[in-house]
mmCIF file of the C-alpha atoms, coordinates in Angstrom:
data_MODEL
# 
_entry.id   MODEL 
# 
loop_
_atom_site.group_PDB 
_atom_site.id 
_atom_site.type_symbol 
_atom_site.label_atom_id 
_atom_site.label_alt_id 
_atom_site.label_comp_id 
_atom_site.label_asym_id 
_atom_site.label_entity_id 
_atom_site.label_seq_id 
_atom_site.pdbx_PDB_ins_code 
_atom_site.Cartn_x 
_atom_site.Cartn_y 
_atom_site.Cartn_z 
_atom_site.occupancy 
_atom_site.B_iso_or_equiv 
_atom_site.pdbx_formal_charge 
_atom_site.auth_seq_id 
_atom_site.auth_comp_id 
_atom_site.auth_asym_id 
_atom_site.auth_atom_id 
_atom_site.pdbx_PDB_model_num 
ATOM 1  C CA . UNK A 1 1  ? 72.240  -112.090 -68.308 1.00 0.00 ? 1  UNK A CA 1 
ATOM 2  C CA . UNK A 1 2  ? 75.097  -111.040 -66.391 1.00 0.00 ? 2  UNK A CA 1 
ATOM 3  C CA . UNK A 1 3  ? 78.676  -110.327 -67.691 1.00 0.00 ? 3  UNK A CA 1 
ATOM 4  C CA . UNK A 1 4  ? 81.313  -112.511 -66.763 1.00 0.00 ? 4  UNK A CA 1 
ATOM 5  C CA . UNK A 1 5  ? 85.122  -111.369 -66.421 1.00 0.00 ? 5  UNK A CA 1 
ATOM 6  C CA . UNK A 1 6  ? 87.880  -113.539 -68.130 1.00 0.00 ? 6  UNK A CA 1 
ATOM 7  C CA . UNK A 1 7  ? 91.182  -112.514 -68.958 1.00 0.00 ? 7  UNK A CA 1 
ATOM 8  C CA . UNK A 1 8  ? 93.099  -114.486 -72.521 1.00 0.00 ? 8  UNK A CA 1 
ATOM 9  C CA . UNK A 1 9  ? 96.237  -115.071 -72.355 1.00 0.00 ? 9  UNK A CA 1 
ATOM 10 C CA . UNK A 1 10 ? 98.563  -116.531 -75.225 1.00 0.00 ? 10 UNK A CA 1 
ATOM 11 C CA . UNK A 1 11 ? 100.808 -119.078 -74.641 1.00 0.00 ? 11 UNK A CA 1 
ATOM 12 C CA . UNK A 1 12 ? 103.151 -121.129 -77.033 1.00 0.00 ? 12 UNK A CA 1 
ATOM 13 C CA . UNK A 1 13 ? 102.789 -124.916 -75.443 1.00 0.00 ? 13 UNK A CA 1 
ATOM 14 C CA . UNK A 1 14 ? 101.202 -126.731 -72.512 1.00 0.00 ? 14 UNK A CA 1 
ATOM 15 C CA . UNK A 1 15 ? 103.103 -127.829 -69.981 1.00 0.00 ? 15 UNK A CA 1 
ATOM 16 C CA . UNK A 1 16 ? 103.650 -131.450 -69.711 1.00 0.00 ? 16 UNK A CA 1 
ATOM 17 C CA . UNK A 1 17 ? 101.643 -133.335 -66.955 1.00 0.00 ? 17 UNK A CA 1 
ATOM 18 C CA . UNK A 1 18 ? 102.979 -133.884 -63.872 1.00 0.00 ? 18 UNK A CA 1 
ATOM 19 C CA . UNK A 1 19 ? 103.103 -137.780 -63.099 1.00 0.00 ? 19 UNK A CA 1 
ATOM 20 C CA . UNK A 1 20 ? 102.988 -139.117 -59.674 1.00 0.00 ? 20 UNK A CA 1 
ATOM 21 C CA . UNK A 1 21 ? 106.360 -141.407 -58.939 1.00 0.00 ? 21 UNK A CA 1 
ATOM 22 C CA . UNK A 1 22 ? 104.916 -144.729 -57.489 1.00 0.00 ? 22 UNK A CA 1 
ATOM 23 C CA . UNK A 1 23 ? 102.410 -145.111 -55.512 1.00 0.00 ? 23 UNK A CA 1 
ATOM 24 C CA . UNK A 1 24 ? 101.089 -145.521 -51.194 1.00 0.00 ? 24 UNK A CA 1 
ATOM 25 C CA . UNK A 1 25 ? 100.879 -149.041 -52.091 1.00 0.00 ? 25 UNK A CA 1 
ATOM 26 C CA . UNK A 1 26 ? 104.366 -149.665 -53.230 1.00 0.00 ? 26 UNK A CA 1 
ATOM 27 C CA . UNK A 1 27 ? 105.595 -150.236 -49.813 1.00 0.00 ? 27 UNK A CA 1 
ATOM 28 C CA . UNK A 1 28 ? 103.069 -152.822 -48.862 1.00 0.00 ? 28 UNK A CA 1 
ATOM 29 C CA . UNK A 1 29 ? 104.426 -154.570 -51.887 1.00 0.00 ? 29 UNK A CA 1 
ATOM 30 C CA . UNK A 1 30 ? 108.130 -153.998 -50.817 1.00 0.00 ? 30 UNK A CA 1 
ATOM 31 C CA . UNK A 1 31 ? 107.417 -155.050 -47.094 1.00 0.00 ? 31 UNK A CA 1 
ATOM 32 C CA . UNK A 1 32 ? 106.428 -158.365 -48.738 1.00 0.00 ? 32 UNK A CA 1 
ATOM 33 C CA . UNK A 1 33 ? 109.093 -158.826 -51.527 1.00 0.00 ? 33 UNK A CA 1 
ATOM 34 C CA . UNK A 1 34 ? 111.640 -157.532 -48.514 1.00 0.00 ? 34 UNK A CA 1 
ATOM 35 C CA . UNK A 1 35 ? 109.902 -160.524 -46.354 1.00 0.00 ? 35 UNK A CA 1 
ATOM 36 C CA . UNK A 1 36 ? 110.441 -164.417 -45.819 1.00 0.00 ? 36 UNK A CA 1 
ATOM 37 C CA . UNK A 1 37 ? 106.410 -165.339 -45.898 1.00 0.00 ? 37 UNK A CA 1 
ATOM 38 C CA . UNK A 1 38 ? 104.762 -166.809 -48.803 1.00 0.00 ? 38 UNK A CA 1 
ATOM 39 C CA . UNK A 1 39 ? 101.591 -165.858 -48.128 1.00 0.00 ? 39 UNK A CA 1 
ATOM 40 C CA . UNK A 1 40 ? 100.414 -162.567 -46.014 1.00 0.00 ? 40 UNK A CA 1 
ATOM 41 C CA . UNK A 1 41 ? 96.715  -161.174 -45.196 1.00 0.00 ? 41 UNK A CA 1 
ATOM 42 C CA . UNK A 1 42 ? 97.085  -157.118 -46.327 1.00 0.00 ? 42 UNK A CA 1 
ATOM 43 C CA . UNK A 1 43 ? 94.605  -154.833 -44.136 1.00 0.00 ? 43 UNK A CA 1 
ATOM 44 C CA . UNK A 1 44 ? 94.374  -150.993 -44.562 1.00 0.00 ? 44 UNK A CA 1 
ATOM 45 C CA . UNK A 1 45 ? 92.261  -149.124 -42.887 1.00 0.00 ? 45 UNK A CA 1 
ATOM 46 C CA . UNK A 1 46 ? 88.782  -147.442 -44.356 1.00 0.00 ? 46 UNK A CA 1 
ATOM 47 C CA . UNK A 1 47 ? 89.652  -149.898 -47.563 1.00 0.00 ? 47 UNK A CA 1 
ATOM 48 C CA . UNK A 1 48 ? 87.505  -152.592 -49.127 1.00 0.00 ? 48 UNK A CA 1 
ATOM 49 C CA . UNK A 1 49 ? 89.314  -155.856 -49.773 1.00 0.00 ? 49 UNK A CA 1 
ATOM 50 C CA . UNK A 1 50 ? 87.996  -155.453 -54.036 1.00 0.00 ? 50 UNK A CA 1 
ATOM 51 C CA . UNK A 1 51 ? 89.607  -151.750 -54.335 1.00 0.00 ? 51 UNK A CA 1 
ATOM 52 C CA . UNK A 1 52 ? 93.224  -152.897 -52.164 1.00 0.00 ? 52 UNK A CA 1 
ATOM 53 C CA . UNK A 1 53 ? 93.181  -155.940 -54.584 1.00 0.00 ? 53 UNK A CA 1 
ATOM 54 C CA . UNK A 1 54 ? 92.795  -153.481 -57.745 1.00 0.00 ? 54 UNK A CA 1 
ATOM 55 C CA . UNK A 1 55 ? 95.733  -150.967 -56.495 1.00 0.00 ? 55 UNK A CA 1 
ATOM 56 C CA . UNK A 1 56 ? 98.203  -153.473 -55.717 1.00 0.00 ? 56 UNK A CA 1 
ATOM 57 C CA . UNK A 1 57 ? 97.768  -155.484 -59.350 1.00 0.00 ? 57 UNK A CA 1 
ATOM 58 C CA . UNK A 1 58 ? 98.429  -152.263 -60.662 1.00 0.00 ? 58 UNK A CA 1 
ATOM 59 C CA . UNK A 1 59 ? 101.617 -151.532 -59.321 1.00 0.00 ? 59 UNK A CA 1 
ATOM 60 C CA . UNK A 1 60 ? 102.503 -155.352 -59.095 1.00 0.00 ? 60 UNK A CA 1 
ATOM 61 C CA . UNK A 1 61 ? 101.817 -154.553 -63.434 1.00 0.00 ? 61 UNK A CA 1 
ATOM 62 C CA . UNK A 1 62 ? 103.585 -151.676 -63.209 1.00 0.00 ? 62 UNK A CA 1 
ATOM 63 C CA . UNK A 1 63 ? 106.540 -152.984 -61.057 1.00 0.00 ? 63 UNK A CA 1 
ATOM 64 C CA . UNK A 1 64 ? 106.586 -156.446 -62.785 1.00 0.00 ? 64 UNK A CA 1 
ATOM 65 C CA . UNK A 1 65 ? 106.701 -158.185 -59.681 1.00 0.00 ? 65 UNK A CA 1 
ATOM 66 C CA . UNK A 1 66 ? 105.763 -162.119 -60.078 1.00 0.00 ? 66 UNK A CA 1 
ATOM 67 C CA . UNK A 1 67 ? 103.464 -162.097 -57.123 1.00 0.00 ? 67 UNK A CA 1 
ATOM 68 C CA . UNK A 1 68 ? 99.266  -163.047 -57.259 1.00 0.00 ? 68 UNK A CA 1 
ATOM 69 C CA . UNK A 1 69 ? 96.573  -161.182 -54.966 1.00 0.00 ? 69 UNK A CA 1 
ATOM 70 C CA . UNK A 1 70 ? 93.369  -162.465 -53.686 1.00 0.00 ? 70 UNK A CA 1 
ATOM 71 C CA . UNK A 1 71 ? 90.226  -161.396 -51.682 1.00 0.00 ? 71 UNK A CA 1 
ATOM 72 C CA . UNK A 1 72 ? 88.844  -164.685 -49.613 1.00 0.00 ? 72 UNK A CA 1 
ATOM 73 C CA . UNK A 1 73 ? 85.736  -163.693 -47.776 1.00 0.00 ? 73 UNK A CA 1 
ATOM 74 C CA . UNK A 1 74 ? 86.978  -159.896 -47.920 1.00 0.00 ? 74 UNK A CA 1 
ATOM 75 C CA . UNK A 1 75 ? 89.877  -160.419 -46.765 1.00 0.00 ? 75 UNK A CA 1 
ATOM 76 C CA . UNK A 1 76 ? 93.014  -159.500 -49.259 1.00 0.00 ? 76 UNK A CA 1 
ATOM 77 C CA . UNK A 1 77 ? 96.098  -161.827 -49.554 1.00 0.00 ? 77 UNK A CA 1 
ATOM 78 C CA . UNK A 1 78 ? 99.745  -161.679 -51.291 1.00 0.00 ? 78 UNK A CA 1 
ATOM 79 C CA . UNK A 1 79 ? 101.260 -164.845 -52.679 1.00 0.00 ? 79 UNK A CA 1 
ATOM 80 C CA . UNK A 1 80 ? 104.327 -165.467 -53.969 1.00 0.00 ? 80 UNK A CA 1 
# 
């Protein structure tokens, strides 16, 4: 078996984790709030209509924004 070189160094705490603020998808959701239509088709390219629904009810959670999505024959839509 080979060695392997390491190196130890002490330390006295971790650092915190660095968070993210918000998200890509947050303006999608403030193009709509921002908007005048009750109901919009969303489209991003290279994304399936299941995952685009999943990120936007997170940050519609996270944002506490009173507004439903739904995939129709994979196609995603915001309601208000």
């Amino acid at each position: 078996m080979g060695e392997v070189s390491f190196n130890l160094t002490p330390v006295d705490t971790k650092p915190s984790r660095r968070y993210r603020k918000g998200s890509k998808y947050d303006p999608v959701l403030d193009a709509f709030m921002a908007g005048t239509d009750a109901l919009v088709a969303v489209e991003i390219a290279g994304k399936d209509a299941n995952y685009i629904r999943t990120q936007l009810n997170k940050r519609i959670d996270a944002k506490n924004l009173r507004v439903k999505v739904s995939v129709v024959n994979n196609i995603t839509y915001l309601e208000k």
